[in-house]
C-alpha positions as CSV (number, residue, x, y, z in Angstrom):
1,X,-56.5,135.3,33.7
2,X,-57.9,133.3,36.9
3,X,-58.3,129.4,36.5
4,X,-61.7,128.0,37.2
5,X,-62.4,124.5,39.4
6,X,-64.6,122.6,38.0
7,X,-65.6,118.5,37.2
8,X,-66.6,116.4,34.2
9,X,-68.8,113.2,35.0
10,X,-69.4,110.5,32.1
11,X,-72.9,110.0,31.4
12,X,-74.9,107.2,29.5
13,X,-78.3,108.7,29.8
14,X,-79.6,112.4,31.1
15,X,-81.9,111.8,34.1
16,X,-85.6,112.2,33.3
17,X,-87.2,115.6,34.3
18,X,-89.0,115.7,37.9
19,X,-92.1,117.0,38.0
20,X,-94.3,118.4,40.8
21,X,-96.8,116.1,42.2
22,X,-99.7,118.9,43.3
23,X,-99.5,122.6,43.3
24,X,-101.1,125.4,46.0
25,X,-103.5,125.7,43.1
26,X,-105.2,122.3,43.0
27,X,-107.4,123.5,45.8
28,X,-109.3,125.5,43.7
29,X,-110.1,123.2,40.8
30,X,-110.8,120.3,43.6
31,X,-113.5,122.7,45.1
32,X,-115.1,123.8,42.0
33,X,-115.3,120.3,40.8
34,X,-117.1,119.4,44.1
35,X,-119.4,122.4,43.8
36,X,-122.7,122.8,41.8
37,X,-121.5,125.6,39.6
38,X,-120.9,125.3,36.0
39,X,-119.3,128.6,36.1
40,X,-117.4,130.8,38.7
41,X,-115.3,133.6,38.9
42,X,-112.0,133.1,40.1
43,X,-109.5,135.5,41.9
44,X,-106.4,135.1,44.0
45,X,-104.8,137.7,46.5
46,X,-102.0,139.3,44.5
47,X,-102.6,137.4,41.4
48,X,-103.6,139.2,38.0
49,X,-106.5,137.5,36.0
50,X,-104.0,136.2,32.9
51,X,-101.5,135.1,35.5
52,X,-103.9,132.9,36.8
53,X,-105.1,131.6,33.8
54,X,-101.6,130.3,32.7
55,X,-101.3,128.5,36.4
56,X,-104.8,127.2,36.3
57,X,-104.4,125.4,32.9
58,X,-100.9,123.6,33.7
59,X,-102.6,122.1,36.2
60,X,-105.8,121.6,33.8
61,X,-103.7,120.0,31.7
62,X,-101.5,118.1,34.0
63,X,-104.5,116.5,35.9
64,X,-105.8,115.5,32.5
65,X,-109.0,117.5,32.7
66,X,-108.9,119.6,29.5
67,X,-112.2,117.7,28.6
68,X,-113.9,119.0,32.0
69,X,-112.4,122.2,32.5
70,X,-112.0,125.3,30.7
71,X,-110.1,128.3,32.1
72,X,-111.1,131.9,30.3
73,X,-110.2,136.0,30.8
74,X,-112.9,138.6,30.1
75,X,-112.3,142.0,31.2
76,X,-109.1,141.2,33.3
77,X,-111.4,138.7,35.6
78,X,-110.5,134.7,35.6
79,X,-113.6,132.4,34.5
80,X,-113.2,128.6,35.4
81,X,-116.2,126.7,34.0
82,X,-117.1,122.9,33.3
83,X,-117.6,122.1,29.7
């Protein structure tokens, strides 16, 4: 059997998680809450409808805009509208 290297380190506290501060999908909310539109299709190169959905509201939610925003699939196509 082969020995394995490894280290322990003493710990008091586990360091808190780090978080993103913006995402390549921000962009989109930021224009749509800039536009006129109270509903607009949304699609993304490469990107199936439910996919984006999931992305969209972590950002939804990490922004703090569930009261604004509303993300929603029909017929495999991405909805984003203002409540």
């Amino acid at each position: 059997m082969s020995k394995v290297k490894f280290e322990l380190k003493a710990r008091k506290t586990k360091p808190s998680r780090r978080y993103r501060k913006g995402s390549k999908y921000d962009p989109i909310i930021d224009e749509f809450l800039k536009g006129d539109a109270n509903l607009v299709e949304v699609s993304v190169e490469g990107k199936q409808a439910n996919y984006l959905r999931t992305l969209l509201n972590k950002r939804i939610e990490a922004r703090d805009l569930k009261d604004e925003l509303k993300i929603s699939v029909i017929n495999n196509v991405a909805y984003l509208e203002k409540r």
